[in-house]
N, C-alpha and C positions, 0 to 999 in steps of 0.2 A: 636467678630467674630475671629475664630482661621483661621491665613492665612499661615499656616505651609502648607508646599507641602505633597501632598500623594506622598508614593514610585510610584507608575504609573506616576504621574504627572514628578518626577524626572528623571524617567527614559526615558521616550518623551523627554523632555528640552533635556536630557543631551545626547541622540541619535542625535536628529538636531543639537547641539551643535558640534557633531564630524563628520557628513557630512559638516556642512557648515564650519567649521575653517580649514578644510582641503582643501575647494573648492576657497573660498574667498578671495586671494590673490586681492593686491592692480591693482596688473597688471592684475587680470584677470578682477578685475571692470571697470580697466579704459577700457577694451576691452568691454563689452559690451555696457559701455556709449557709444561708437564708434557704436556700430550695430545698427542698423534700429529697429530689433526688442526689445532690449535692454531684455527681458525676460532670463536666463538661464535654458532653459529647460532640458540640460544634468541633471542640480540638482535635478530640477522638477522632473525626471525622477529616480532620486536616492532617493527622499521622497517614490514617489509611490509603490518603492522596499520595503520601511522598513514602508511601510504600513502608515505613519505620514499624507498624502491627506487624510485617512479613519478616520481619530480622532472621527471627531464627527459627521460623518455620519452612519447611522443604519448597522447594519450586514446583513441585507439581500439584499443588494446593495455591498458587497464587505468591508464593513467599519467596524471600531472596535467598534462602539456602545456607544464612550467616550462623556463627555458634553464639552459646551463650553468653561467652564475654560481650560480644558485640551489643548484645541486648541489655546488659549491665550499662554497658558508655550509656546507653541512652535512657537509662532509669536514673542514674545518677544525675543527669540534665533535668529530670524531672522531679528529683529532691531537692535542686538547688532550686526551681522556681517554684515548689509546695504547689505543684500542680496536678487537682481533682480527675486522675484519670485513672480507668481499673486496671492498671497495665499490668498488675503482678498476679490477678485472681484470674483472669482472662488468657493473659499469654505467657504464663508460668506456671501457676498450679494447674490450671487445665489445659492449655493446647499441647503445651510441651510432652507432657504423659501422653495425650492422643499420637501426639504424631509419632511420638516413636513406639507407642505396644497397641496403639489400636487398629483397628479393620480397616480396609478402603470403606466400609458405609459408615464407621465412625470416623477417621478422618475429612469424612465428607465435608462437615461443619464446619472445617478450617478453612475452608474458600472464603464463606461469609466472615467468618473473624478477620480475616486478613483486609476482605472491603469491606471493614468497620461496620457491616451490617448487623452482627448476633454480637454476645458477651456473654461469658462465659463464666466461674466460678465454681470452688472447691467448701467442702467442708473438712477441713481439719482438725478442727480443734472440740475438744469434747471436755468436761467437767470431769476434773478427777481423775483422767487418765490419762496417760503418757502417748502423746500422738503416734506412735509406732503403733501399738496395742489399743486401737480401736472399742470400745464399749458397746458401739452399736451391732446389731446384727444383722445379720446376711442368712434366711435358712431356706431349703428349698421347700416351694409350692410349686406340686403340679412339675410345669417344666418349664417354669421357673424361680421368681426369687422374692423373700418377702422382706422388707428394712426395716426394721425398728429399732430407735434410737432419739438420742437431743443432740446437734450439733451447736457450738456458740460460735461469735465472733467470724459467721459469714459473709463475705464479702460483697456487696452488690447485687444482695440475693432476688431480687423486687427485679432486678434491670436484666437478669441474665435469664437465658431458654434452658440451658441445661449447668445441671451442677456434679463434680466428682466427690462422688461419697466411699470412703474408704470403709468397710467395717470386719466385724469377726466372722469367719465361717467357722465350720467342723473343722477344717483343715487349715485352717491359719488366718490370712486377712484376702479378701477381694476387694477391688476398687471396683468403682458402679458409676456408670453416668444415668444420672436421673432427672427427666424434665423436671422443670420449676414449678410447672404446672397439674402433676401426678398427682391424680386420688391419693389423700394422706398426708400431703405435706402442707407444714401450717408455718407460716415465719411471722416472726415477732422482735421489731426492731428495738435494737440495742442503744443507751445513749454513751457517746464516746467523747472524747475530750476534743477531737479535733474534727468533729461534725461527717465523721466519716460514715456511710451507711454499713453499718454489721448489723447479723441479723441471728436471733436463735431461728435453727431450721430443726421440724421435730419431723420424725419421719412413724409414722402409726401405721403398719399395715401396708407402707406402700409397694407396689407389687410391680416387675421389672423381667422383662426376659432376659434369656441367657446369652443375646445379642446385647445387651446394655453393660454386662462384665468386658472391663478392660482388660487385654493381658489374656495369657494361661491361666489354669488352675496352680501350677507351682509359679506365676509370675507375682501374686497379691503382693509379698512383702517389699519386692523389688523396685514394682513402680509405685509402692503409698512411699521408698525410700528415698526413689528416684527427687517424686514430687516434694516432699520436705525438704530436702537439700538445697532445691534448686530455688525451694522458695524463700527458703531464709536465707541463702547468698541473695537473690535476689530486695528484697527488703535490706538487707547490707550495703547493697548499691545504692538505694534510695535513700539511707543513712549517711553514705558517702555523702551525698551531693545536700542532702540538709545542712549537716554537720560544715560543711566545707564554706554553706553560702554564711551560715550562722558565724563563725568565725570572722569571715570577712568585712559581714557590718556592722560588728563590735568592734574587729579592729579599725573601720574607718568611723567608727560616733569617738573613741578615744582620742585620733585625731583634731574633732570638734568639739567635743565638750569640755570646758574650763574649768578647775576649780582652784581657787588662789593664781588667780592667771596665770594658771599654765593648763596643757595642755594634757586629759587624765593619764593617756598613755606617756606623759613621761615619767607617772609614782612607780614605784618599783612594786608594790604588791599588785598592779595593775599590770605592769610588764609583766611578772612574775606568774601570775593566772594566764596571760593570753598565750604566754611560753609554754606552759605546761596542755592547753588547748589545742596550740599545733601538733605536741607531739600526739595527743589523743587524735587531731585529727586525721596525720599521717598512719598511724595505726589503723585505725578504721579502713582506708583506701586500700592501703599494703594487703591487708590480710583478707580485703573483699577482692583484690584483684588476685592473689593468691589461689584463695578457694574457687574463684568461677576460672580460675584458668585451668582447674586442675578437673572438674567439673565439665566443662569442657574439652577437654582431654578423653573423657569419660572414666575420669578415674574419681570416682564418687570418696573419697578421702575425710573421713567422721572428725577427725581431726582439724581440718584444714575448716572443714564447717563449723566446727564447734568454736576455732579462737578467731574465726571473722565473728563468728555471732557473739561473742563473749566482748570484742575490743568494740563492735555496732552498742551496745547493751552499756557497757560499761563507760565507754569513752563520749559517746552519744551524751549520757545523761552528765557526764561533768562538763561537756562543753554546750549544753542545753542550762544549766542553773549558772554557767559561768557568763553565760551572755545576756541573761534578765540580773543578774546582782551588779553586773558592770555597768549595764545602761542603765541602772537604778530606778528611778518612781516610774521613768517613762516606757519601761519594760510591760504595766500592765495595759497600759492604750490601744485599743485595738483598732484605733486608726493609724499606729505605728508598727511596723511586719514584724518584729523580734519575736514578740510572743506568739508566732503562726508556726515555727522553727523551734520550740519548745515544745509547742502540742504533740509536734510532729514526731518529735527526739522520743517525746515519752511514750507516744502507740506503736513504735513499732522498737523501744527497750523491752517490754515486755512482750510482743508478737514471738508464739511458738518457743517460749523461752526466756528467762531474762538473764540476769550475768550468773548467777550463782548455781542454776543449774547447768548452764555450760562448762564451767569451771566442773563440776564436779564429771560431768560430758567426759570432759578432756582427763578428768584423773583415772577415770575408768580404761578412755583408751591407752594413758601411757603405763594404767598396772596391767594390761593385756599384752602389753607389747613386750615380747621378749626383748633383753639385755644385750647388743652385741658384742663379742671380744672384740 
């Protein structure tokens, strides 16, 4: 598989690249850690200009018609600057599902996503239960639908107009877009390691017609699939570009930092760790550009999701502890960036998974997979 970038592809990367390196100053991050909302929607608002929200939404909503990888180059730009924007709850878990199984009046909304006007988010994740198999319920009122359930770990729930709630019916799983603002729904923010706003969202009662279901009646499981996949490659990408930046200014402080007048990267247990870091790092990229290529393709492949998220999960967190032990005392300063790229490694190691149920992911699919002569 050839994972050389197309000039397009380059040229996205390296546009977010010169919006966010310009924007990302350390002081301007510790400023929105401080805000409430923590999002930076001025930036937000500076994607929308140079059209990067449209990547991979269709043209006839405002967007450039690009595929998912394409939208991956420019998540990973945005892990390498640890930059507060909702790109993966907004134009991952939800646009992407709309625009490909929703209605023309539910793809409506995607105009405004694309001119950075609305924002969007998903509930995924639930307590206790395996994101595939939903907890919450979906049962019919009337002629329409009634939701009750707890969702955890929502994304930007306070800043978005509608959210996709996936839950149980009679007949398996339906996805549901639900205003933010819906009789019944009550959020209560979470506190997380790297100041990101999650939120529990409880849903009591809250009542939806049968224009708010995504999809068919036999589509439920396909697009809450669709959406999980695409969201943890995506998150894989933004691991990419953490992982990648974090590597880089450990290896250039070992450069600078002395001990016994020398220089740390010349000890060998010091080589030794940044060695083993790259290869985690290259893993991480390999197996994210793998799965969104394949993903992409539309070949939704459990596999291919499962050992990006396992090498994101697992290589993340040894090169996330590799880069606070090597720059030692001055790793906890948080007027020094290392430890922003640590928070980071760690929320999204555990996000929809962390290594050891992927491993077990993958054991599943390979005692599924028949043996070939």
């Amino acid at each position: 598989m050839d994972f050389a970038l197309s000039e397009e592809q380059q040229e996205l990367a390296g546009l977010a690249a010169r919006i966010l390196e310009d924007r990302m100053t350390l002081q301007h991050l510790k400023e929105r850690d401080r805000s409430d909302d923590w999002y930076d929607l001025d930036t937000w608002r500076e994607f929308a200009k140079a059209n990067l929200l449209g990547i991979a939404l269709p043209e006839t909503v405002g967007g450039l018609g690009f595929g998912f990888l394409d939208l991956c180059m420019v998540l990973r730009e945005v892990g390498r600057n640890v930059a507060p924007l909702p790109m993966i709850p907004t134009l991952v878990s939800a646009a992407l599902p709309i625009a490909r199984f929703g209605t023309d009046a539910q793809r409506a909304v995607l105009s405004k996503v694309v001119a950075g006007e609305l924002l969007l988010t998903a509930a995924l994740v639930e307590y206790g239960s395996e994101p595939e198999r939903p907890a919450t319920t979906a049962t019919r009122d009337g002629d329409g639908w009634r939701l009750d359930g707890l969702k955890g770990s929502v994304p930007g729930a306070t800043a978005a107009e509608l959210v996709v709630v996936p839950a149980r019916v009679h007949d398996g799983v339906g996805v549901f877009l639900v205003p933010i603002n819906a009789t019944g729904v009550t959020l209560e923010r979470q506190q997380v390691m790297n100041h990101e706003p999650l939120f529990e969202l409880r849903l009591d009662g809250v009542r939806v017609g049968d224009d708010a279901r995504l999809g068919t009646p036999e589509q439920g499981s396909e697009i809450l699939a669709f959406a999980l996949n695409r969201t943890m490659v995506a998150s894989c990408a933004v691991v990419s570009g953490v992982a990648d930046k974090a590597l880089r200014l450990t290896a250039h402080y070992t450069t600078e930092r002395k001990q016994f007048d020398r220089q740390i990267g010349t000890f060998q247990a010091v080589g030794q760790r940044m060695a083993d870091c790259y290869i985690d790092n290259q893993a991480i990229e390999l197996t994210m550009l793998q799965a969104a290529t394949h993903l992409d393709e539309g070949r939704d492949d459990p596999l291919e999701v499962a050992t990006a998220k396992f090498w994101a999960a697992d290589g993340g967190n040894r090169i996330g502890h590799a880069a606070l032990h090597i720059h030692g005392g001055i790793s906890i300063d948080v007027d020094f960036p290392i430890h922003r790229y640590f928070l980071w490694l760690k929320r999204y190691e555990f996000s929809l998974g962390s290594a050891t149920p992927e491993l077990l992911r993958i054991g599943e699919v390979l005692a599924d997979t028949p043996v070939s002569n």
